[in-house]
N, C-alpha and C positions, 0 to 999 in steps of 0.2 A: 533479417529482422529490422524492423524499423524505430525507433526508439526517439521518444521525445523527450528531453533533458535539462529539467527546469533551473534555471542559473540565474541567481540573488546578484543583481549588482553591487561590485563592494564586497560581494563576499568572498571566505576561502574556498576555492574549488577542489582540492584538494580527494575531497569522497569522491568525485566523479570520477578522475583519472582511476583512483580504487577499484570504485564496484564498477567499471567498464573492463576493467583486466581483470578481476578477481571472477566477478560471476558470471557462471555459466550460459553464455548468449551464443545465439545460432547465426552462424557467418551465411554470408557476408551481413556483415551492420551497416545501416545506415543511420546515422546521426543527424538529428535536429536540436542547438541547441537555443534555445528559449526562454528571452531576457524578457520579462515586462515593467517598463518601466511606470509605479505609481504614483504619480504627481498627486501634491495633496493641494486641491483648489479650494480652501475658505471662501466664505461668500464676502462678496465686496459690500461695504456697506457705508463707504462715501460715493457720491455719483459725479466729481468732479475729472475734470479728464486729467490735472496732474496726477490723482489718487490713480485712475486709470492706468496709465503709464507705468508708478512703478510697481504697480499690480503686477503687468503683462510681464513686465523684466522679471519682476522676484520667481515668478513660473516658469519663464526662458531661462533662466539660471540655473532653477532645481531639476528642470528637464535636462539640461546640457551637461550639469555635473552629471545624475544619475546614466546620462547614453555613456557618459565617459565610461564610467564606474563598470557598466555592461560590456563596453567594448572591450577595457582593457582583461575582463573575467574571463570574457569567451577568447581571446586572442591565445590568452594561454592554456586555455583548455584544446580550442583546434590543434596548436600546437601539439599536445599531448597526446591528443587520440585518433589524430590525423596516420597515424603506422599502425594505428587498429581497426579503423575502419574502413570501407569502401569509400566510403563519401562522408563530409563534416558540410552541415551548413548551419546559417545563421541567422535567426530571426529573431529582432528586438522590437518589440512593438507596445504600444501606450495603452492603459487604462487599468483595470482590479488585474488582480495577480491570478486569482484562478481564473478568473474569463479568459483571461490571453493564455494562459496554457492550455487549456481545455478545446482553442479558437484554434492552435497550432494544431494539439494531436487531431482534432477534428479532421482539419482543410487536407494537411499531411496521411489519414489512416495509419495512424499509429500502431503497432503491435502492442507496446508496450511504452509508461510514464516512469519517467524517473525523477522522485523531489527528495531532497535531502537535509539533514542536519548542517550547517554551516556554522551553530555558535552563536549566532544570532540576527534577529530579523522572521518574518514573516512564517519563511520557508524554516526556521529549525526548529518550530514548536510541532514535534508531533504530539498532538493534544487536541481533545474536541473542538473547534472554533478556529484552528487555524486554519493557514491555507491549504499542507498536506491535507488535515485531514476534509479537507471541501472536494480536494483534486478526487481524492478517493470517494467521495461520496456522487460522486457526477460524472467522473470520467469516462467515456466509455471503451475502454480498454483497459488490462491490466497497468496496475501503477506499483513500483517499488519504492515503500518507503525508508530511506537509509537515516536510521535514527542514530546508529553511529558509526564511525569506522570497524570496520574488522579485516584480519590480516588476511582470512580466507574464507570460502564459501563450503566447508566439508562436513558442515553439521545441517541437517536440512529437517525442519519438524513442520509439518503438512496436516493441519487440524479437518478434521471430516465430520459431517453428521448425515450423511447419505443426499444430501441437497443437489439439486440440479447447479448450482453454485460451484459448492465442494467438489463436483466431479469434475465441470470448465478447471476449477485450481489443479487438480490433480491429473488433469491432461495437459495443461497447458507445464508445467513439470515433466509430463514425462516426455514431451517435444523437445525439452532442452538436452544441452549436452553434456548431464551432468557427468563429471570426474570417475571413476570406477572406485578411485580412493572418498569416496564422499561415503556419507551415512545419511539414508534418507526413513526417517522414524514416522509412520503414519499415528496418529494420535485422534480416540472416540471415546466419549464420554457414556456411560448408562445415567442417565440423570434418575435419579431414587424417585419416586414418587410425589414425596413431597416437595423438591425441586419441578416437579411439573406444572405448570399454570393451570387452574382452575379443572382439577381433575375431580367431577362428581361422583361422591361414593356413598355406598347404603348406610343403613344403620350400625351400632358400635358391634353388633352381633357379625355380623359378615363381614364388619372393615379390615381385619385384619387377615384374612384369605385372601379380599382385595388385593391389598397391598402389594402383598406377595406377588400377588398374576401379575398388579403392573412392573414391578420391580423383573420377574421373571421376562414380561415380554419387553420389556426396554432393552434386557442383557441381549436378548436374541438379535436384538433388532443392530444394537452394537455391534455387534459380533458377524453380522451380513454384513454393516457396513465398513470393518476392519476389511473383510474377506472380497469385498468387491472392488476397494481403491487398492489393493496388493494386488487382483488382475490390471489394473490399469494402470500400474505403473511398471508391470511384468519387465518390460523392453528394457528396461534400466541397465546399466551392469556395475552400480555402484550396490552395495552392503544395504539390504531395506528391511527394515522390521516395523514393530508395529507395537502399540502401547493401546492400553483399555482400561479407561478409569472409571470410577462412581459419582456421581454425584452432582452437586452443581455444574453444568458445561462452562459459564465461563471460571468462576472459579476454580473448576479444575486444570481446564486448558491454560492458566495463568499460571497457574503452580508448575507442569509440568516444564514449560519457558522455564522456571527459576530453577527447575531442579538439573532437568538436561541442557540446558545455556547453546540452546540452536546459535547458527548463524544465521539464518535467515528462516521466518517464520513464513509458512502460506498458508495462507483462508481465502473463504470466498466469500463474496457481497450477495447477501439476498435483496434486494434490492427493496420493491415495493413487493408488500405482502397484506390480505387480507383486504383489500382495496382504500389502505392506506399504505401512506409514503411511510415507509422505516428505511429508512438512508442506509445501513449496515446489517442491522440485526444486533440486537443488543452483545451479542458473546463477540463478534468482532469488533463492535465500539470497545467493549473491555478489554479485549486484549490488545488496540489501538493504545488505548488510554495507557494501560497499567504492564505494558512491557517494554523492553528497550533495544530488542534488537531487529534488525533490519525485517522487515515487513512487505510481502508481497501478498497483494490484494487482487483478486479476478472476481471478476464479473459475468458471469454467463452470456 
């Protein structure tokens, strides 16, 4: 497995050594880890060449601290994961933060991104607008987002809506090597009818027959797709059950996160749909946004 492993200059790395020994990765590994450093260049707005001068230098400074800050991050992370992996390399390279990760797993064919919580800075807001969550809107490969520490990976909740998406997440799952002591909980919503976008129904005389049939055919349609991602993840030999809720998808899927407290959530990226761009798909923006623990995102 190949793995790109996005590292905050200055920051703690501390999650990476973690979720490199914790979660479940197909050996042999290969490590790329992946410093960008982002100079912040204000425009010049005298044109004389002392103003010039200590321009140049105030940028040489902030670039020389920032390689520092990268060097000495990855020095001790190679350290660290150099008796877990095949191979540790290193690349630190200038400009936006998601372009150069995205520049890395590209060039590299990455399996799989990994961006994490640090505490602060760029890389620990997972929240709309940062940089995780851009990595995951663009990347093309799976990306892990570690929103926090955890002591192990043996809770695994696996959201499905029968998507060409959801089923890439739910193979790309059962490729790994998960634990046999793990709990891998597959989780589908029947969205109620009125949860459904723009569903046109007859008159007040028939609407409520309506209802019904759609409410009826949404359970089925849940119900094939509990029964299809339990084939595909058969190979498993850890403990796998399965959850079916009502109602709002992402609402529900948020609740169930609060109620069963996974260790590591997986969804999948619908990417562009209807021949526009939807970056995620609204229910995995929500559950980006509005949960806290560690997040693996696939893309088909």
């Amino acid at each position: 497995m190949r793995i790109v492993i996005a590292v905050e200059p200055h920051a703690d790395p501390g999650w990476v050594e973690e979720g490199i020994r914790i979660f479940p990765l197909t050996d042999p590994l290969n490590i790329v880890l992946a410093s960008v450093l982002d100079i912040p260049r204000p425009p010049l707005t005298s044109p004389g060449p002392h103003a010039r001068r200590l321009y140049g230098s105030a940028i040489a400074g902030l670039r020389a601290e920032a390689q520092r800050g990268a060097e000495k991050v990855v020095e001790s992370l190679y350290a660290a994961l150099r008796h877990r992996a095949a191979s540790v390399a290193v690349r630190i390279v200038d400009g936006r933060p998601t372009a150069g990760i995205l520049q890395v797993a590209t060039s590299w064919r990455a399996d799989l991104i990994l961006v994490g919580s640090s505490g602060r800075g760029a890389l620990s807001r997972a929240i709309l607008g940062s940089v995780s969550d851009e990595v995951v809107r663009t990347a093309p490969c799976p990306v892990l987002v570690a929103k926090r520490r955890v002591a192990s990976f043996e809770r695994v909740l696996v959201a499905t809506d029968g998507s060409l998406h959801a089923e890439a997440a739910l193979r790309f799952v059962a490729g790994l090597p998960v634990p046999p002591s793990a709990e891998l909980r597959i989780c589908a919503v029947s969205e109620t009818p009125d949860a459904l976008p723009s569903v046109p129904l007859p008159g007040r005389a028939r609407r409520g027959g309506m209802l019904l049939l759609l409410a009826e055919v949404e359970k089925r349609t849940a119900i094939q797709t509990v029964t299809k991602a339990l084939g595909i993840v058969a190979s498993l030999s850890c403990r796998v059950q399965s959850s079916l809720r009502k109602g709002d998808a992402g609402r529900e899927l948020v609740d169930e996160v609060h109620r069963w407290v996974p260790d590591l959530l997986v969804l999948g990226a619908r990417g562009r749909t209807a021949g526009r761009e939807v970056a995620l798909g609204s229910v995995a923006e929500t559950l980006l946004r509005e949960t806290k623990c560690p997040t693996l995102v696939v893309r088909r």
